[in-house]
N, C-alpha and C positions, 0 to 999 in steps of 0.2 A: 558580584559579591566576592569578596576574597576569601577564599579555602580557609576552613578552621583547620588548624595545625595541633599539631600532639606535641607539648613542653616535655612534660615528662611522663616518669610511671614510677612510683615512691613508695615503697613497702610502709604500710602504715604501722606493723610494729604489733607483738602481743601485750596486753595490758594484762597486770599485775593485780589478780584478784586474790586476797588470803580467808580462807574458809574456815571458818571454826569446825571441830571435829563432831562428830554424832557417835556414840554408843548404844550399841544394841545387845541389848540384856537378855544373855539367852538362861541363865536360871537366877534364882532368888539371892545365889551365895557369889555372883560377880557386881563387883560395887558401878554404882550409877554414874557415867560420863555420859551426858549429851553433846549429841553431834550439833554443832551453831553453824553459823556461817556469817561471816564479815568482807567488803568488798571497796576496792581501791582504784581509779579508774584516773587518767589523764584530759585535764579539763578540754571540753570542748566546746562551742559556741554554733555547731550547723544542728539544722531540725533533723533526729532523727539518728545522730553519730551518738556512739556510745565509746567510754572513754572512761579513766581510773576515776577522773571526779565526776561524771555526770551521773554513772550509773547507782539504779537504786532498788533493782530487784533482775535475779534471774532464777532460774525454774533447773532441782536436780532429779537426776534420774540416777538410779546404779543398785547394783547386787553385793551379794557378798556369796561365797562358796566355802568350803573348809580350806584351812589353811594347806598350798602348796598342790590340790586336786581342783578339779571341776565339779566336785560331790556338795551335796546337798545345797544347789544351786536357788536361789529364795531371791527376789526383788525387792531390795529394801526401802531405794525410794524410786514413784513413780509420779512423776510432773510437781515434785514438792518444791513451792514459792518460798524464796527468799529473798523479804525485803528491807532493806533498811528505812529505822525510823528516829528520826534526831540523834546520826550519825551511829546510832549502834542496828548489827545486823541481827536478824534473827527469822524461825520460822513465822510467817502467815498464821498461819494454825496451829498452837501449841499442841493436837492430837497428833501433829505428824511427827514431833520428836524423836528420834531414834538414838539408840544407843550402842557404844561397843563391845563386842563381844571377843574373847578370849579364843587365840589360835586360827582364825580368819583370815581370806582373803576380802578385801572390800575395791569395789572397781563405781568408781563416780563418772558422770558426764554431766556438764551443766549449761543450758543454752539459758541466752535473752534475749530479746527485743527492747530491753527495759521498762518502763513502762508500760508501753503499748500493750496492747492485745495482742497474743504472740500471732504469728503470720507464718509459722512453720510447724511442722506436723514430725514428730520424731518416733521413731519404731524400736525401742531394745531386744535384743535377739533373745529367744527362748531358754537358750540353753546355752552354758558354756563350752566350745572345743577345748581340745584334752591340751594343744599349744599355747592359748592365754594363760599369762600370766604376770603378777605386777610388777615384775622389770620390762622394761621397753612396752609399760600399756600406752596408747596413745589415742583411746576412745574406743567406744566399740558402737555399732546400731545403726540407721538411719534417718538422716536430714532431710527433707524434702522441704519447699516452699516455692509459691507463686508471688511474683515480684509485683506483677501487671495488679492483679487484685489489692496492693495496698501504696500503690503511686511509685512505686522502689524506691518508699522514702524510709524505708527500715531497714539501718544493720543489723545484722546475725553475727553474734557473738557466740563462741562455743570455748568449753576448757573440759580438762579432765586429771585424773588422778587417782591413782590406787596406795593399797598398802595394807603390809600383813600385821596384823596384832599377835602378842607373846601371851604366855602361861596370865603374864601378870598384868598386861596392857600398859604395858608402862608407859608408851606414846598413844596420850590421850590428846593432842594439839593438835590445832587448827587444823582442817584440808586446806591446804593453799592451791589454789585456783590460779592458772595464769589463760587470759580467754584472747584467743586467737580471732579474724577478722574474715569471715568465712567468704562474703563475696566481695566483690568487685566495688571500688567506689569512682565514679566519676562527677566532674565539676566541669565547667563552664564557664571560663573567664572570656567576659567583653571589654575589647581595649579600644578606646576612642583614640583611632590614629589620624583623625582629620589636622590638619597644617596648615590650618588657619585659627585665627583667634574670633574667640569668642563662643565657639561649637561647644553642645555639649549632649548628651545623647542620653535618651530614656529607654530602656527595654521593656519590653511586653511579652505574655502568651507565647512564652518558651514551649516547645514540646519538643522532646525526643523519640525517636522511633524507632524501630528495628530490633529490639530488644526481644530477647528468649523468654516467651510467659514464663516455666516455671521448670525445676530442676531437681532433681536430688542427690545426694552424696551419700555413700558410706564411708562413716569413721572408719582410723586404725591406722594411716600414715601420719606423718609430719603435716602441719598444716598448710605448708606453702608448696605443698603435693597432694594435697585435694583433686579426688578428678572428679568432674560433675557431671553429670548426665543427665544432657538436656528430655525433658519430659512433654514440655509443650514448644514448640519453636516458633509457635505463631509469633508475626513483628507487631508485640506491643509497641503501643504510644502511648509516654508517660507526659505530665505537663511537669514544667519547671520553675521554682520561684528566684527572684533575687532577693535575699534578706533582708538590704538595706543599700545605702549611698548609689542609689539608681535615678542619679543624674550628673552623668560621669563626664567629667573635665576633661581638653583634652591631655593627653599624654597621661592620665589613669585608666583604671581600669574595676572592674563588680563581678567577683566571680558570684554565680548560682549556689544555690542550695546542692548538698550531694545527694548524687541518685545509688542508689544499691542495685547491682544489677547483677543475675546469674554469670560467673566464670563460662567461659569457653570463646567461641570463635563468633563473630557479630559483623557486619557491617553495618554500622547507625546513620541516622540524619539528624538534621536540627532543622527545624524552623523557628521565624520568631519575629515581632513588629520591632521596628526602631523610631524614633522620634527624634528628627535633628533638629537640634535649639539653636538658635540665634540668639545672643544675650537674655534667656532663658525663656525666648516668646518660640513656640514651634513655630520650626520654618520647614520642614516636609514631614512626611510621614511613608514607611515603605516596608513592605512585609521579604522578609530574605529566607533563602535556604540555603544548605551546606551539607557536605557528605562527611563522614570520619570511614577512612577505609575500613575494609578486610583488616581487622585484628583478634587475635586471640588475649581472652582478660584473665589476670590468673587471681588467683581467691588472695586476700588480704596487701591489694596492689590497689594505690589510687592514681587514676589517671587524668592529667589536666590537660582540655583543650581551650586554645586561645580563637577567640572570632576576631578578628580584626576590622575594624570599619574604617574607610578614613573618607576622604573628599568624592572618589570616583562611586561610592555606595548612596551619596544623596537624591540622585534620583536614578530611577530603572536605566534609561539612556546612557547613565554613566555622567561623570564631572560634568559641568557647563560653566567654568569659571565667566563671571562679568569682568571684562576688559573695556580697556579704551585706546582710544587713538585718537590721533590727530587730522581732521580731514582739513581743514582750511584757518586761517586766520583773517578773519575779513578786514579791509581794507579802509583807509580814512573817509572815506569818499570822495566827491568833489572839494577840492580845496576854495573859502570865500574867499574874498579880501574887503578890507577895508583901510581909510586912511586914518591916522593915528594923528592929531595936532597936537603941536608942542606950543608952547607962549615962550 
């Protein structure tokens, strides 16, 4: 079988979430702003990818302290669902509304899975260090998630944001959210390279393996400095799908559905059936593996490998092209005769 190869490795980019604001009303005589939340995501079309248009709910957490201290530290939201509903954002639960208050710090963190049932576990810290503060916040708490338990077919989206409110609150707008791409994405392109006509090739019973079960991270860097620390390292095997046009001409190619897979250092495998067609009648059938070396995956990086198939993968043996030759041209045989009369 021919080595699957590594094309590239492509920052997939933060998506652009804008938040409406929340007000938290700490007495009778500060006027009512509620905090909303509205979200913007880049369309995507793989199961499980989250993106400015797909997305339609993520879940906030965050505090608020006195303005410019770490003093009277309060948790103002914990796991509160925002989803959107016929393109407007808002809370789940109108009991979770929150409001702003006058002369505060307020520190947000918001993760998603997007719809899904979330598949990660977040911790906010107890209390504030006397060094936080909302220039250069860039999250605070911890992520954790087991990849293995939900196929790594879920991205983890995370964003954050802070900011101090005045005497008057005069910036009562949106939190704008921008949500960064926390682990690792990989895909699976099969390229029918047989060179011959007529082939055409069906996949099957993708699984990949060697995959870190599960990891966590603590906020507070940049996001494409995330370090993660592996928690489980057993080598999960996840299965794989191909979404659609899986019966590949030759000279195209069907990438896989993307997998989510914990950042750090890996060495994976693939296996997978293939099915060689003949003018669309299968003409073999053959189960293959492949290694993708020793790499290290870094958080909001997607990586594309190429399997290549072409004539020498039709059977275990390797090619057997059907030839011909020439062995003989047999001969007139004995010559008859006879006599021909004319008049």
């Amino acid at each position: 079988m021919k080595k699957i190869h590594l094309i590239a490795a492509v920052a997939l980019g933060a998506m652009t979430l804008t938040g409406c604001s929340n007000d938290e009303v700490e007495s009778s005589n500060v006027k009512s702003q509620a905090i909303g939340f509205k979200a913007m995501a880049n369309k995507s079309s793989r199961s499980g990818e989250i993106s400015t248009q797909s997305i339609n709910r993520f879940r906030v957490f965050g505090c608020v302290t006195d303005a410019g201290t770490s003093n009277n530290h309060v948790m103002i939201f914990n796991d509160v669902s925002i989803l959107k509903t016929n393109g407007t954002w808002g809370y789940e639960n109108a009991q979770n509304v929150q409001y702003w208050a006058p002369n505060k710090n307020y520190y947000f963190v918001a993760l998603s899975t997007n719809n899904m049932t979330p598949a990660w576990k977040y911790v906010a810290p107890t209390k504030h260090e006397g060094a936080l503060s909302v220039d250069g916040f860039k999250g605070y708490g911890t992520v954790s998630m087991n990849v293995a338990d939900v196929n790594a077919d879920r991205d983890l989206v995370y964003a954050y944001s802070a900011r101090t409110t005045d005497a008057g609150i005069t910036d009562a707008t949106a939190v704008s959210l921008s949500f960064n791409h926390m682990l690792s994405r990989i895909v699976i392109d099969f390229f029918n390279n047989i060179g011959s006509n007529g082939y055409s090739l069906t996949i099957s019973n993708i699984e990949l393996s060697g995959l870190n079960t599960a990891g966590s991270v603590d906020l507070g860097s940049e996001p494409s400095a995330l370090k993660w620390n592996i928690t489980d390292d057993t080598n999960a095997t996840v299965t794989v799908d191909i979404p659609s046009n899986n019966d590949i001409a030759i000279g195209l190619s069907a990438d896989s559905d993307s997998k989510f897979i914990i950042p750090g250092e890996q060495t994976l495998a693939i296996s997978f059936d293939v099915e060689v067609k003949l003018n669309k009648v299968v003409y073999s059938k053959r189960s293959m593996k492949g290694t993708i070396s020793a790499k290290t995956y870094k958080p909001g990086v997607s990586y594309k490998f190429t399997a290549t198939i072409d004539q020498s993968n039709i059977t275990p043996e390797g090619a057997k092209p059907i030839e011909f030759k020439v062995s003989t041209v047999n001969g007139w045989g004995t010559d008859q005769t006879d006599d021909v009369e004319f008049n």
